[in-house]
C-alpha positions as CSV (number, residue, x, y, z in Angstrom):
1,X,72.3,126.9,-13.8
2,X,71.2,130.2,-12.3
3,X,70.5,131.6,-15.6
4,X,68.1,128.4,-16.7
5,X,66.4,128.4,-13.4
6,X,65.7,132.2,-13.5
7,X,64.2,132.0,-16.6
8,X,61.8,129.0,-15.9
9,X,60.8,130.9,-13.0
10,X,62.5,130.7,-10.0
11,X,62.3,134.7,-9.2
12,X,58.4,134.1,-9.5
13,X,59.4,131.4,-6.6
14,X,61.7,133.7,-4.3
15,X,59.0,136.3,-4.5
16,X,56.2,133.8,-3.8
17,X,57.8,131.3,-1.6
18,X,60.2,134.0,0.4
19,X,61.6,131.6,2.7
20,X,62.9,129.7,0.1
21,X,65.5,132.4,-0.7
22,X,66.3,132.7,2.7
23,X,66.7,129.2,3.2
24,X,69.2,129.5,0.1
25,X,71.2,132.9,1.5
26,X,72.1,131.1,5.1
27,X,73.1,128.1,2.8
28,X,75.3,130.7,0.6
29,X,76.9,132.4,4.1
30,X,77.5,129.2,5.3
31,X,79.5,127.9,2.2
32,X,81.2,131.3,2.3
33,X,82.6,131.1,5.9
34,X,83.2,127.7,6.2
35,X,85.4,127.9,2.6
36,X,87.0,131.3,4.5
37,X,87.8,129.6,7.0
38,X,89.8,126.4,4.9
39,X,91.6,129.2,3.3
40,X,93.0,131.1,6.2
41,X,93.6,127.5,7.8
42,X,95.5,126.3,4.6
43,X,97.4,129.2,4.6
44,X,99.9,128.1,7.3
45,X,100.6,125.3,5.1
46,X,101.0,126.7,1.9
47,X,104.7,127.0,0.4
48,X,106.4,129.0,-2.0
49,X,107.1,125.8,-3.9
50,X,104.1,124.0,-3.9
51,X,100.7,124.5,-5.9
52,X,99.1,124.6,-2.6
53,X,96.6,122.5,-0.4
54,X,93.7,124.8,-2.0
55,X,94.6,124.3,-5.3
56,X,95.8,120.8,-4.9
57,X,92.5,119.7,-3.2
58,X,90.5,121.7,-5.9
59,X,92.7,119.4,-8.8
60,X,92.4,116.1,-6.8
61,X,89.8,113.4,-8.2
62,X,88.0,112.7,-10.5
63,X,86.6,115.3,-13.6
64,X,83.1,114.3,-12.1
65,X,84.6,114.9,-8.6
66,X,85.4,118.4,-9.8
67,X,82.5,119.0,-11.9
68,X,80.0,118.5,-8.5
69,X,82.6,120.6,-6.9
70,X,81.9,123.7,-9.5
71,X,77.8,122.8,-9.4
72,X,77.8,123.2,-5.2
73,X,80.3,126.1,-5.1
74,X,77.4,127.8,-8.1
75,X,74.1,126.4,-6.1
76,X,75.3,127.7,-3.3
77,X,75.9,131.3,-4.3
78,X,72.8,133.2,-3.3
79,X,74.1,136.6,-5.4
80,X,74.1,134.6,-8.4
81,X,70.4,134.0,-8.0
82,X,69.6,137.4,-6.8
83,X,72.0,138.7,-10.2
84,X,70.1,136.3,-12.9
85,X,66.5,136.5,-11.0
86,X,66.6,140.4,-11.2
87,X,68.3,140.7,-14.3
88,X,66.0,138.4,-16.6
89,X,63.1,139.4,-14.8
90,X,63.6,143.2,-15.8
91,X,65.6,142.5,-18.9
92,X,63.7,139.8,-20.5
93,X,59.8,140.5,-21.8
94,X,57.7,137.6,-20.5
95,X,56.5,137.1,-24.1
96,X,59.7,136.4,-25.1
97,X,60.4,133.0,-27.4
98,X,61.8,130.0,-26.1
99,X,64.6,130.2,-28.5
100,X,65.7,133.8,-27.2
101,X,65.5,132.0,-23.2
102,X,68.0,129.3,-25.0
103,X,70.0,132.4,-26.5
104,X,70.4,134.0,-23.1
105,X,71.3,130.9,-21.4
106,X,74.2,129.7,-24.4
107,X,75.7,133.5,-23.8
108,X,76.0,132.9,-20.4
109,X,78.0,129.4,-20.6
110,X,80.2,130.6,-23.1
111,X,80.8,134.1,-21.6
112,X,82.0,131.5,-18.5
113,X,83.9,129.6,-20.2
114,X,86.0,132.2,-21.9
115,X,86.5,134.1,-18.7
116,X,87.3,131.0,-16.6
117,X,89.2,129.6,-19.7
118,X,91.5,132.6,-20.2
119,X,91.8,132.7,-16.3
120,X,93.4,129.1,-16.3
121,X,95.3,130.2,-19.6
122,X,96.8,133.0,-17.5
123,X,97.4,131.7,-14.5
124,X,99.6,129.1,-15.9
125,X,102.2,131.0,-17.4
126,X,105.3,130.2,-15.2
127,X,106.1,133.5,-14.1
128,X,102.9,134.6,-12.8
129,X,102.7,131.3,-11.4
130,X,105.9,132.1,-9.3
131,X,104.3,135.3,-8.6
132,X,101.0,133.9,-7.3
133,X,103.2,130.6,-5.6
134,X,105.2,133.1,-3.8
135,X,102.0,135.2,-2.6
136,X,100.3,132.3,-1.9
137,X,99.7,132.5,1.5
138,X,98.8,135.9,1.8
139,X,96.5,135.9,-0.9
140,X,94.7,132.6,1.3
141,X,94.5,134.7,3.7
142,X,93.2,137.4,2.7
143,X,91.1,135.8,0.2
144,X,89.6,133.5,3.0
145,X,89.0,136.6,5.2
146,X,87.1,138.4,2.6
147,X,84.8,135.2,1.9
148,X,84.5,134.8,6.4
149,X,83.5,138.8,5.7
150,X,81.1,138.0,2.8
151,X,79.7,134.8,4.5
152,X,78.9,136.6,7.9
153,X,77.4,139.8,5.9
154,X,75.3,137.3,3.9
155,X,73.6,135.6,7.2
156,X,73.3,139.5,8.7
157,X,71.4,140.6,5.7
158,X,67.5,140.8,6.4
């Protein structure tokens, strides 16, 4: 999504309309600490035999459910738009075809789903996913601090 909005435009828009980006950073940092913050807290519940609340509650619901999950968790990631705003605007000519936008745009989503794919390929092999079960709340919480860390760096940034 980043990627399609960068190249219609939207680092013309940050650098026009700078408030906008800043309205979309505090929204980033707050996503950030508050999902810190669940971590750490689920944590204390997580058990070497479970999948965990985090994961659980990710898996719950519907595939749309988990779809508009993904499409907040990626709209509300500030460094994405900073990443694909600076990138295309120093990487890609403004001259350049619509087809070669498209191009850019397909490479993305498929360099996302291989990574993501081979991720949920991985993590499902039985022995790491002892491994990881029996980590579990460590990883939480020190995952969720990093994101608190993150969050609170992102609302400090000027």
């Amino acid at each position: 999504m980043w990627a399609g909005a960068s190249l219609a435009g939207l680092a013309l828009l940050f650098q026009e309309a700078g408030w906008l980006y800043h309205v979309v950073r505090l929204i980033g940092a707050t996503y950030l600490i508050v999902a810190g913050i669940l971590m750490i807290r689920a944590a204390g519940h997580a058990t070497a035999s479970s999948v965990g609340p985090a994961a659980a509650a990710a898996y719950s619901g519907s595939g749309f459910r988990s779809l508009l999950r993904g499409i907040v968790t990626d709209l509300s990631n500030p460094k994405a738009a900073a990443f694909f705003t600076s990138l295309f605007a120093v990487a890609v000519p403004a001259s350049a075809p619509l087809w070669f936008h498209g191009l850019l745009i397909a490479i993305v989503v498929v360099m996302a789903f291989v990574w993501y794919g081979l991720v949920a390929v991985f993590m499902g092999v039985a022995p790491v996913a002892r491994t990881y079960n029996r980590f579990q709340a460590a990883i939480l919480r020190a995952t969720g601090a990093v994101f608190v860390g993150f969050g609170v760096k992102l609302a400090a940034d000027r």
